[in-house]
TIMITOR-280006 format. One line per 10 residues: number of its first residue (from 1); for each residue x, y, z of C-alpha. Coordinates in steps of 0.2 Angstrom, whole numbers, plus 5000, padded with zeros to 4 digits. Layout:
! residues N
NUM = X:Y:Z  ...
//
This chain:
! residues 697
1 = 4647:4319:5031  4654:4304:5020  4658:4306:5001  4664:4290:4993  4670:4287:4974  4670:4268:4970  4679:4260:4955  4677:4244:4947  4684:4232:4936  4678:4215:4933
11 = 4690:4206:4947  4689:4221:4959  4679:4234:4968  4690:4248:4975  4680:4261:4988  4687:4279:4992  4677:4288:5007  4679:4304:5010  4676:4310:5031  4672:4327:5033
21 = 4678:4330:5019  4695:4325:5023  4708:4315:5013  4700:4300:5007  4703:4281:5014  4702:4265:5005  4688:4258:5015  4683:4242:5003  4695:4235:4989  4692:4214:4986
31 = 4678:4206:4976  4667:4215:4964  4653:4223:4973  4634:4225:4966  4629:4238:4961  4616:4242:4975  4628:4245:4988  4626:4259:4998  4643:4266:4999  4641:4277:5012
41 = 4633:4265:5023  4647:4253:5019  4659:4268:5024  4652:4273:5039  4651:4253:5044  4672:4253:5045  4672:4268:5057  4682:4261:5075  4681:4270:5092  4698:4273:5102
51 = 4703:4263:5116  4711:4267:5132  4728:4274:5128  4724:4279:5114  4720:4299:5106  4702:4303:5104  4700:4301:5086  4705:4286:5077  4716:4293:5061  4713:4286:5043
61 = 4724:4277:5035  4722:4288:5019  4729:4291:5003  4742:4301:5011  4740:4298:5030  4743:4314:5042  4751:4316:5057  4745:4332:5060  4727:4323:5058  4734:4311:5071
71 = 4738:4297:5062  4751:4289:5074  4763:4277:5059  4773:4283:5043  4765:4298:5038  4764:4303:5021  4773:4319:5015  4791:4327:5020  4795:4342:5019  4810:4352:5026
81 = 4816:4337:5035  4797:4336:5045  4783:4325:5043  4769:4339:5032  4761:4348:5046  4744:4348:5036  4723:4345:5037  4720:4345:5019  4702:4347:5015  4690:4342:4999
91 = 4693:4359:4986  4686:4349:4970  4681:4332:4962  4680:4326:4944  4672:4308:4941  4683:4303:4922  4674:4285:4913  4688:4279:4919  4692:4287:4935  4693:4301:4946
101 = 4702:4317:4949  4703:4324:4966  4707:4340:4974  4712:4344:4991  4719:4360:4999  4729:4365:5015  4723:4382:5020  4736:4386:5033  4752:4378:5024  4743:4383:5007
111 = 4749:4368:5000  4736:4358:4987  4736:4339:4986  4729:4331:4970  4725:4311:4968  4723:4304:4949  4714:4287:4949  4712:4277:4933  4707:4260:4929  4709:4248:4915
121 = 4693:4236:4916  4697:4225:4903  4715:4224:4911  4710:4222:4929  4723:4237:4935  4723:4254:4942  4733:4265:4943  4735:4278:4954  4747:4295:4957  4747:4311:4966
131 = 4753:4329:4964  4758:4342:4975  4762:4358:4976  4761:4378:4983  4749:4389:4981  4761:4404:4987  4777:4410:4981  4786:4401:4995  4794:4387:4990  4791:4367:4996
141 = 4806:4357:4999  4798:4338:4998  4808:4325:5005  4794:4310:5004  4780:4309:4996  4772:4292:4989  4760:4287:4978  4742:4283:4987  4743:4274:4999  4733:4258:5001
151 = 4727:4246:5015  4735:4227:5015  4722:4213:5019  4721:4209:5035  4716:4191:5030  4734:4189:5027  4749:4181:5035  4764:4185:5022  4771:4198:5010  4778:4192:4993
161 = 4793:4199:4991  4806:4200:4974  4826:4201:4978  4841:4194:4971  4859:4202:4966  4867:4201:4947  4864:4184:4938  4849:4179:4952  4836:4190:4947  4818:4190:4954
171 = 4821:4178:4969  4804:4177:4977  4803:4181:4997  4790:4176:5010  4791:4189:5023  4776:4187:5038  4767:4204:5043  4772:4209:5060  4770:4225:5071  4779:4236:5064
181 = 4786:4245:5047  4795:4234:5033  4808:4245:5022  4813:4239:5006  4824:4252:4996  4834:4255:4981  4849:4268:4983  4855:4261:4966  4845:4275:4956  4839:4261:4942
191 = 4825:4247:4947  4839:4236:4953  4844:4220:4954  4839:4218:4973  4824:4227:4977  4812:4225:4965  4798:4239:4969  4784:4227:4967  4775:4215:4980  4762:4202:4981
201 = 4748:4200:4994  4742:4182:4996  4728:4180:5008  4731:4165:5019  4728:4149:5010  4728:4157:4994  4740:4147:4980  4746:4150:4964  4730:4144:4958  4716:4148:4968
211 = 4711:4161:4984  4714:4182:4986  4729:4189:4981  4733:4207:4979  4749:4216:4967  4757:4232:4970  4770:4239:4956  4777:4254:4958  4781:4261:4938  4797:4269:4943
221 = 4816:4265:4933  4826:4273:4947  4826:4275:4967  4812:4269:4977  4805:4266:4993  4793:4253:4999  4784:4251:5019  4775:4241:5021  4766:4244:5042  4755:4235:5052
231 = 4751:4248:5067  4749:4243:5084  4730:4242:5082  4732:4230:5067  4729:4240:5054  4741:4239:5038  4746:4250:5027  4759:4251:5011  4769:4265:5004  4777:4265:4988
241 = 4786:4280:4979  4803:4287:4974  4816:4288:4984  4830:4303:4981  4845:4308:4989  4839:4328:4987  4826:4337:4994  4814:4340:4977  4810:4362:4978  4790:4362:4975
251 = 4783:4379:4969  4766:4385:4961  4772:4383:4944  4784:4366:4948  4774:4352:4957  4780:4335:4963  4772:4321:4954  4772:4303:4960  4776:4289:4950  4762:4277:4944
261 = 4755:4265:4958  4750:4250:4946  4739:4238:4958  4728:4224:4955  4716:4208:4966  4710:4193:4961  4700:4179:4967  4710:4166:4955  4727:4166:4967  4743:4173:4962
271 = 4741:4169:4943  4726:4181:4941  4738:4195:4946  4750:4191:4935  4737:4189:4921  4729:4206:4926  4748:4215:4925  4751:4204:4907  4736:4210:4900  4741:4230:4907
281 = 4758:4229:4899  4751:4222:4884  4739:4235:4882  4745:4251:4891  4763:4251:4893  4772:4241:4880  4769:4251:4861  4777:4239:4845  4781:4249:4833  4773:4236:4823
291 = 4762:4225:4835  4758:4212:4819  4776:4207:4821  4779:4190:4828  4794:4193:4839  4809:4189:4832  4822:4173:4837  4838:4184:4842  4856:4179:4840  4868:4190:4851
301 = 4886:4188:4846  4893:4194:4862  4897:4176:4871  4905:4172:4854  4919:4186:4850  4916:4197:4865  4927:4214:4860  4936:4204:4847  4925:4210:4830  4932:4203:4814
311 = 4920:4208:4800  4920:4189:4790  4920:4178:4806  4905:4188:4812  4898:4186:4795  4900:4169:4797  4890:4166:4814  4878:4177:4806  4877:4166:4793  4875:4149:4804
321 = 4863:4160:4816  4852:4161:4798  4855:4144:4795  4846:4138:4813  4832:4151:4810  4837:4165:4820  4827:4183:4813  4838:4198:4821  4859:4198:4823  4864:4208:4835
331 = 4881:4216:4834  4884:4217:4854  4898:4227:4865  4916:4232:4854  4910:4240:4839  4914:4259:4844  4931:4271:4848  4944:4260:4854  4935:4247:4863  4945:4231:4865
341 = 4940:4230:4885  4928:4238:4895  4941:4255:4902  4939:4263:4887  4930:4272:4874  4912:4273:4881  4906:4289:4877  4915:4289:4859  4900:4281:4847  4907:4280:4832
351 = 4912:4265:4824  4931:4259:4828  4941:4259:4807  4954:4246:4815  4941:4233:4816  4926:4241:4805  4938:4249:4791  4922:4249:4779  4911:4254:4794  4897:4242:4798
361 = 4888:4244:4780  4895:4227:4776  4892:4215:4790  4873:4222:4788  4870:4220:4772  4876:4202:4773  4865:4200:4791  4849:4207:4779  4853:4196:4763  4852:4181:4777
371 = 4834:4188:4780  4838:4194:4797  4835:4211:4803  4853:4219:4812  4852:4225:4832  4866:4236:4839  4874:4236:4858  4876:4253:4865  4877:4260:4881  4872:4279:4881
381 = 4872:4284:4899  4889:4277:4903  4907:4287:4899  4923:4278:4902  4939:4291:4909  4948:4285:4894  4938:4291:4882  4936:4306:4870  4920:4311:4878  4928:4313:4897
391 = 4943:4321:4890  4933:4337:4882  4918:4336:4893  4925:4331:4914  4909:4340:4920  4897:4331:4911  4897:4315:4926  4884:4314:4937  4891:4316:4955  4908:4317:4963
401 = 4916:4303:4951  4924:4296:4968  4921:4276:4962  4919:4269:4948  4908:4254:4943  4914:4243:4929  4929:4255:4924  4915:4271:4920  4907:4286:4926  4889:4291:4924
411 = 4885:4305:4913  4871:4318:4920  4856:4318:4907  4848:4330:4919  4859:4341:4909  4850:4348:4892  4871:4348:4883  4871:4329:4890  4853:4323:4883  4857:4333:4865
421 = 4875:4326:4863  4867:4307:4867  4851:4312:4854  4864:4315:4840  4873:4302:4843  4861:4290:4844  4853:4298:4828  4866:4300:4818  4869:4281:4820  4851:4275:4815
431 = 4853:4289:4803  4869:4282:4795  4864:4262:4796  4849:4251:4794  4847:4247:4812  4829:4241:4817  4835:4237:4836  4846:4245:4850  4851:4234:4864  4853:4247:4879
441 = 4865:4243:4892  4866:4250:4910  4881:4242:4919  4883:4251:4935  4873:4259:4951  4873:4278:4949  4881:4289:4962  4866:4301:4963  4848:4296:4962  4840:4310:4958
451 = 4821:4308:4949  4829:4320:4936  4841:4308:4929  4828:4295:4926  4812:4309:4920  4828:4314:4908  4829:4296:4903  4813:4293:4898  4813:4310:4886  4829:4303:4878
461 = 4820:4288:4872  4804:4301:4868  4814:4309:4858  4824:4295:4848  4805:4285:4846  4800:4300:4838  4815:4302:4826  4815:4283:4824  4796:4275:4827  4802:4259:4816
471 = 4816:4256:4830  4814:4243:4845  4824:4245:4862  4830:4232:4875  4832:4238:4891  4847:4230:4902  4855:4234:4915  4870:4219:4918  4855:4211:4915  4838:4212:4925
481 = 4843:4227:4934  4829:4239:4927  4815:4232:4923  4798:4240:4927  4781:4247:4919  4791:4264:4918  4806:4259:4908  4794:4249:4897  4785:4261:4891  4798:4268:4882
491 = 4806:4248:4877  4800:4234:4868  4810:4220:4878  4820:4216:4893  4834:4207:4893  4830:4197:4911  4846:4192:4916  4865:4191:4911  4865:4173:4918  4861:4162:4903
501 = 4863:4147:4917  4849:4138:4912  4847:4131:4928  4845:4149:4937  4836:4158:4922  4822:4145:4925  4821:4150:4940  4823:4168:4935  4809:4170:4921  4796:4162:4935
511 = 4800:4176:4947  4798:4187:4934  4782:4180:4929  4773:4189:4943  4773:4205:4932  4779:4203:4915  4771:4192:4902  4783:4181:4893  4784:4186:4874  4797:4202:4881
521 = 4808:4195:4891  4823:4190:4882  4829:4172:4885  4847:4166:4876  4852:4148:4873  4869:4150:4881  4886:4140:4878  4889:4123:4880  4901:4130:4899  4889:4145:4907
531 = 4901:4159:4906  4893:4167:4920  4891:4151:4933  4903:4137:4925  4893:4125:4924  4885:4113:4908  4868:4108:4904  4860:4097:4890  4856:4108:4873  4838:4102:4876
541 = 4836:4108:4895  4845:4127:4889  4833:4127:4872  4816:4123:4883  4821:4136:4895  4825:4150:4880  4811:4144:4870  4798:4148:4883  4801:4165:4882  4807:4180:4869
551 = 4818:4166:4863  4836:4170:4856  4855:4160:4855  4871:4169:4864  4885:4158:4860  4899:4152:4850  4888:4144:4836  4907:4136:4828  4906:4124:4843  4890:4115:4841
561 = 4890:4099:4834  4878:4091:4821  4864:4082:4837  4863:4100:4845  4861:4111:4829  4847:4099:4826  4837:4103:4843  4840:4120:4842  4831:4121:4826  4817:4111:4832
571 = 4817:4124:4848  4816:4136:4836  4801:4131:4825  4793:4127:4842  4795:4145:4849  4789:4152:4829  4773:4140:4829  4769:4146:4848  4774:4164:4848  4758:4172:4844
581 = 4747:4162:4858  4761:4166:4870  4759:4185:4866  4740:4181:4867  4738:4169:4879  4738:4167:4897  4753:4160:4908  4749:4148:4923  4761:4144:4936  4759:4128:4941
591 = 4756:4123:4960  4767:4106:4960  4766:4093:4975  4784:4093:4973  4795:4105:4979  4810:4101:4966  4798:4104:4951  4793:4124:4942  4782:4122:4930  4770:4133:4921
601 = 4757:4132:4909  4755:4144:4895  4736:4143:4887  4732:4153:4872  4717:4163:4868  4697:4152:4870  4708:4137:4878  4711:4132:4862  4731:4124:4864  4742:4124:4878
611 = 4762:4125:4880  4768:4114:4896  4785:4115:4903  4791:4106:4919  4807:4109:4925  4811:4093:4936  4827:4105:4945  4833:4092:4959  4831:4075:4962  4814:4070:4968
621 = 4809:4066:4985  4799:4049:4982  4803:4038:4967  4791:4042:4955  4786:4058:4947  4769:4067:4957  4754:4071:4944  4757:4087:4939  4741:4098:4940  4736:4109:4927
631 = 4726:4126:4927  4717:4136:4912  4709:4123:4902  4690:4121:4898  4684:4106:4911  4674:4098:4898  4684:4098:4885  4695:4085:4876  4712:4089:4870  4725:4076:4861
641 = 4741:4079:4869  4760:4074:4864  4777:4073:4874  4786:4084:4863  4803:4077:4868  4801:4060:4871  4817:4055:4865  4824:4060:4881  4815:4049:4894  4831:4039:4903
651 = 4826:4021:4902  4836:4021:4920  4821:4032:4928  4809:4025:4916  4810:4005:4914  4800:3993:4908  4781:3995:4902  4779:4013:4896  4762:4024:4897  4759:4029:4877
661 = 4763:4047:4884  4782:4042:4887  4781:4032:4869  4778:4048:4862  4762:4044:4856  4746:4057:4856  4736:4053:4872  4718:4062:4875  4711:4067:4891  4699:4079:4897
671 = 4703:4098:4904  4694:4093:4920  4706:4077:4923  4720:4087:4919  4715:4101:4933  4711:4089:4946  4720:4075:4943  4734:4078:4935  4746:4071:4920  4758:4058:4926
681 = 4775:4064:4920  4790:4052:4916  4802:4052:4930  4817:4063:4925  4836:4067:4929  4840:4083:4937  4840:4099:4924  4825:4092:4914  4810:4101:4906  4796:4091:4899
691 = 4789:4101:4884  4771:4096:4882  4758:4104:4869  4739:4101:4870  4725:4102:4856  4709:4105:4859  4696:4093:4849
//
């Protein structure tokens, strides 16, 4: 007997078939099927007969593969240190409109297993989670459990892999499938700076622009686990779930829920995942508390003063910051207790009389009559042994307190005294001031990395969105350390990375383009010497790489002289004239024939205009720039398009005769020339990014 549930968007067909009414396997997910398939004759077609050596029934690799079902590679569930020893069978079905819930049951370890699918089909993503508990009064000690687990393409050679370490966020990593299991884990108990619980599945010969390519996100802010296995008989599987140092008790009334599986295909190459997981963070996960907002130009004093707060030089910057066009200040780390270095006071939010003796009243209502709304630093999680807080309240840390990490402990929000004391706090502050902001820091690993520290995360920010549904939150965590579909449901903005090296953020923001559309990752213009990497860059190359993003300034603003004000302002009114296609639109990464250029294309809604920025990183190869191809335009359309900073072609790479392009004049050329041919660029210095708009006609 077959059973089979099929789910469709308009890039995808995913299949589930149900054996004998065993747990169901994914036996199709690629291109949209029609719609007079016969799914169980499809089904029935995957079936394989054992060979020699092998046991008599070939085991499915199912949502939650078995080994008591013989299924010889990871199997699904542990509990009480032991792979499951379970046959779950087919208890109940409910087709949703936009999904499916299923039911299955374990008779003699009376154990129930429940899979949620549901799909977004103007997204392009599904999401998928499972439940588990007892039906007895014995109690389940689960040690693994993933989300559903999928089938990888067998059409493919590589795994697209994100690490990196702080300040080299979102480095991307071809790994080839081989025999065997690939781990990836995260023991930090946050998202994490290097392992990012999210890969890529290119089919072979598939590019950024074109070919099969499948995504896999696991929606989860604190430790995870990823395998990915190819068996010995070639089939592949991949887990994803939450990892935790602690067996998690499972009873009839306390069940064990997954996180969300976010996954996604696409027959338009890499960039039509990204666009499907965009679209579902737009959508689904990310909530504005006003979504008419245009995002606000940010400027962060913390590169500036550091924890050296005077009330009238920071109203000066915030002045200057108005002056360039910046919309929201944000007062950063040193406004609270007796914060004048980082081993002391977190823990104790109240505002520090030395610096503040008239509280922060005055510094805001300055920032306001600028016409700038006012953002707040804070780091609730965090307590510093010198502090009020770890004084009256020692047992409030989460674990033994053996190490610290940046001079602090971690407090236990698991703890309901915990949560309250960092809800009041937290209110009283938004309460007291006319904050419309919070930038929330994270600056250490955790010692423990129980789910119930991140679940009690997440109500926090519940909690202070419902006192405060005007309020927006950044997540950081020393920059790009936890950043996933979880975190943002409860955020508004990421800060990507504490590196404002332009250099590096370049290559940053593209890794994190795979899954996060660009209007919410935070991007500074840093100072003139990177504070983080030592090194110095043109204003134009660190204003392009801000401007292409949730564009902000983090920097002395006293040390710029009259030429860098100047393009900083004309970065600005860029970012402001482009900032509601970029929210709209669709992003491109750009296939480039040389290996020293990034590039990406940002198109906005119909086709209508585009936003070009190559980042020529190293010196070229060959003498002259390659034609750069574009992707996303209508073919047969003509669009005028403009240099946008043509004052800084270097008559050294460019002598002589000119093209009208490099003159800075308008040039109009077709979609279909730009796709196929390409638009010849001007040669360029290292640590260069042309910024070219489109029009259509």
């Amino acid at each position: 007997m077959i059973r089979t549930w099929r789910f469709d968007t308009p890039s995808q067909t995913l299949v589930l078939a149900s054996f004998d009414d065993r747990l169901p396997a994914v036996v199709y997910w690629s291109a949209p099927l029609p719609e007079v398939e016969d799914l169980r004759a499809l089904a029935a077609s995957t079936r394989v007969s054992p060979t020699g050596g092998m046991l008599d029934v070939v085991a499915d690799i199912s949502v939650a593969p078995e080994q008591a079902g013989g299924f010889l590679g990871h199997p699904a569930i542990r509990r009480n240190g032991v792979p499951l020893q379970s046959v779950f069978t087919l208890e109940f079905a409910q087709d949703l409109p936009d999904g499916a819930v299923i039911l299955y049951r374990d008779e003699p370890t009376q154990t129930q297993y429940e899979l949620t699918i549901r799909l977004n089909a103007s997204t392009n993503v599904i999401a998928l989670w499972a439940t588990i508990k007892t039906l007895s009064d014995s109690i389940c000690e689960v040690d693994w459990m993933p989300a559903p687990v999928l089938p990888a393409p067998q059409n493919a050679t590589d795994i697209l892999e994100f690490s990196g370490r702080w300040c080299g966020e979102f480095q991307t990593n071809l790994v080839p499938w081989s025999k065997g299991a690939r781990l990836r884990e995260s023991w930090e108990g946050r998202t994490s700076h290097t392992d990012f619980p999210g890969i890529l599945i290119p089919t072979t010969g598939a590019t950024q622009t074109q070919g099969e390519a499948f995504g896999f996100h696991l929606g989860w802010s604190g430790g995870h686990r990823m395998i990915a296995e190819e068996l010995s008989d070639g089939r592949r599987q991949v887990q994803f779930g939450a990892l935790q140092d602690a067996s998690v008790p499972v009873t009839k009334d306390n069940p064990y829920s997954t996180p969300k599986l976010y996954v996604t295909r696409s027959g338009a190459g890499l960039n039509g995942v990204s666009q499907s997981f965009h679209a579902h963070v737009r959508e689904e996960i990310v909530k504005f508390p006003d979504p008419e907002r245009p995002r606000p130009v940010h400027y962060n004093c913390w590169e500036a003063v550091y924890f050296d707060h005077k009330p009238q030089v920071l109203k000066d910057l915030a002045t200057q910051a108005a002056g360039l066009g910046v919309e929201r200040f944000v007062l950063d780390d040193g406004w609270f207790g007796q914060r004048d270095d980082d081993t002391t006071s977190l823990g104790d939010w109240s505002v520090d009389p030395r610096k503040w003796p008239d509280g922060l009243g005055p510094l805001i209502d300055h920032v306001k009559s600028l016409g700038m709304t006012f953002g707040l630093w804070v780091e609730p999680e965090m307590v510093n042994e010198e502090s009020d807080l770890f004084r009256s309240e020692p047992k409030w840390m989460l674990g033994t307190g053996r190490y610290q990490g940046r001079n602090q402990q971690v407090l236990n929000l698991s703890n309901p005294q915990v949560a309250q004391f960092l809800f009041e706090r937290i209110d009283n502050l938004l309460n007291e001031y006319d904050i419309d902001y919070l930038k929330w820091d994270h600056n250490r690993a955790l010692p423990s990395i129980r789910p119930a520290q991140t679940e009690s995360l997440y109500a926090l920010f519940s909690r202070i969105h419902e006192a405060h549904p005007n309020v927006e939150i950044e997540t950081c965590a020393s920059g790009g350390a936890r950043i996933d579909f979880g975190i943002l449901e409860h955020t508004e903005r990421f800060w990507t990375s504490d590196s404002n090296d332009a250099y590096e953020r370049w290559k940053i923001q593209r890794g994190a383009s795979y899954f996060f559309p660009p209007e919410i990752a935070g991007s500074h213009i840093g100072p003139r010497v990177c504070h983080t990497s030592g090194r110095q860059f043109p204003m134009s190359f660190r204003a392009s790489v801000a401007a292409s993003r949730a564009m902000g300034l983090e920097m002395d603003l006293r040390e710029l002289t009259d030429d860098e004000a100047d393009l900083i302002k004309q970065a600005i009114a860029r970012f402001k004239d482009w900032r509601s296609d970029m929210r709209s639109g669709l992003l491109h990464r750009l296939d480039s024939d040389d290996a020293n250029v990034l590039a990406e294309v940002q198109v906005a809604p119909g086709q209508d205009r585009f936003m070009l920025y190559s980042g020529q990183m190293q010196p070229s190869a060959q003498q002259f720039a390659r034609p750069l191809r574009l992707a996303g335009l209508t073919p047969d359309a003509l669009y005028d398009i403009r240099l946008e900073n043509a004052d800084e072609v270097e008559e050294v790479m460019n002598r002589g005769a000119k093209s009208p392009l490099i003159a800075g004049k308008t040039v109009r050329l077709s979609g279909a020339y730009l796709m196929h041919n390409g638009l010849q660029l001007p040669n360029a210095f290292p640590n260069t990014i042309w910024v070219l708009t489109g029009e259509r006609i």
